[in-house]
C-alpha angles and dihedrals in degrees: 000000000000116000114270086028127134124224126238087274093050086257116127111243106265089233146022131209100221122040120283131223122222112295099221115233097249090064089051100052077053098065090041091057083049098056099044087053093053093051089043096050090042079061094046093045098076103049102037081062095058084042084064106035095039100037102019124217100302117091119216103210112201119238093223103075137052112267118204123189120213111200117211113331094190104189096315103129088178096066091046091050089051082050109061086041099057099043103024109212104244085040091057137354121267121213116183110201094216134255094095095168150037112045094070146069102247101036079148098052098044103049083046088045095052097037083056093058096040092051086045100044099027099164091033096051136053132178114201117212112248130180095278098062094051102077087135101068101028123016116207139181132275103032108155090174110045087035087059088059136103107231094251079062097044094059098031091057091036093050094046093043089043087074104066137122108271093202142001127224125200120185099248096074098273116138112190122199136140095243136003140320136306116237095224127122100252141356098266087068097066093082090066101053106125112240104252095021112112101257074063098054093039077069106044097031105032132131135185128212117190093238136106120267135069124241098018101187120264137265119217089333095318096123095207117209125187135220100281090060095040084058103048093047095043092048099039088053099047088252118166106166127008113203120188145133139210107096106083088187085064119102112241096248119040139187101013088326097302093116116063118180122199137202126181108168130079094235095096107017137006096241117081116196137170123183125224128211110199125201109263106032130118120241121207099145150353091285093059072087134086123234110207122188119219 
């Protein structure tokens, strides 16, 4: 093992055969973070995968609290941690839209971060599975995060995040994913999509135009649908209002407002902005809820 390297568990060799320089102590808060991560997603692990074979992939949200939903968060620990201050998980429910690292400067802080919170609050915060989060199905390019790995850490993180919930449903009408939308019958099928099968990757890949059409080919992976097919699903499935996140190209409202997309990371713009859903209120469009900058 070189000098400076992790082992297959995120720890430094105890020893090295030829002299060492200094490790500077950024490198070392690096394997610390590293560590903690590790011990934090071996506790995760098991019950994310409960999460998957009990529930199945499809979140039942409750109409009695406040939901928030938290677009993209891209390695950017500070807004999830604005996050979790302004709208404390038991006091309102938290729904993470997925992508959860690369991008950003602290991928490790904020999984860890979010896993935390997840282990801590299990029935008031729930982290989607994007695209991002899905290097074990499909790898992609760039991935800052999952590249920087040893290969124990590689399929420890892909198989725990793997598990994951691919949506979230909440009985107003509100449908939350990362992408775009399934191609099943009704709602309650969503919990048996098969992780990798296209209605998979519809979820964690999909992109929406404002144009008329349906399937409308794919770009480097990124399968595109228009506003006819937006419409046939939304309406078969009982959908009034899709929110979701992961195409930073897409207008805020879409589809005469049905279609609402969230970032909250600087990764890819300065303004940082959830939307919150409270008990009560009546929901027509997109704009029933309120965007909150962070």
């Amino acid at each position: 093992m070189p000098c400076g390297a992790l082992d297959a568990v995120g720890n430094a060799p105890t020893s090295c055969v030829h002299p060492c320089p200094t490790v500077p102590a950024s490198l070392l808060a690096t394997r610390s973070a590293r560590r903690i991560l590790l011990l934090v997603i071996s506790g995760f692990g098991a019950a994310a995968g409960k999460i998957a074979e009990g529930k199945g992939r499809l979140v039942c949200l409750p109409a009695d609290r406040a939901v928030v939903f938290v677009g993209d968060t891209h390695g950017d620990r500070d807004a999830t941690e604005r996050v979790l201050d302004r709208f404390p998980p038991g006091e309102h429910v938290l729904v993470f839209l997925g992508d959860y690292v690369d991008r950003g400067d602290d991928s490790v802080g904020n999984l860890t971060l979010l896993l935390e919170a997840k282990l801590a609050h299990p029935d008031h915060v729930f982290l989607l599975m994007g695209n991002h989060e899905a290097w074990a199905v499909t790898p992609f390019s760039p991935a800052d995060f999952w590249q920087a790995l040893s290969l124990g850490e590689e399929k420890r993180y892909g198989d725990t995040l793997s598990a994951l919930p691919f949506a979230a449903w909440h009985p107003a009408g509100i449908l939350a994913l990362h992408g775009a939308l399934p191609d099943v019958a009704r709602i309650e099928d969503i919990g048996r999509i098969e992780l990798g099968s296209s209605d998979w990757r519809k979820i964690a890949w999909g992109d929406w135009a404002d144009v008329p059409g349906y399937g409308l080919g794919s770009l480097a992976g990124r399968p595109a649908f228009g506003a006819d097919y937006f419409n046939a699903v939304a309406s078969r499935l009982g959908i009034k209002v899709l929110v979701r996140a992961h195409q930073p190209s897409a207008p805020t409202f879409l589809f005469e407002d049905r279609c609402l997309t969230l970032f909250t990371s600087r990764a890819y713009q300065a303004t940082r902005q959830v939307a919150v859903f409270r008990p009560g209120r009546s929901l027509r469009s997109a704009r029933d809820l309120e965007l909150v900058r962070i």
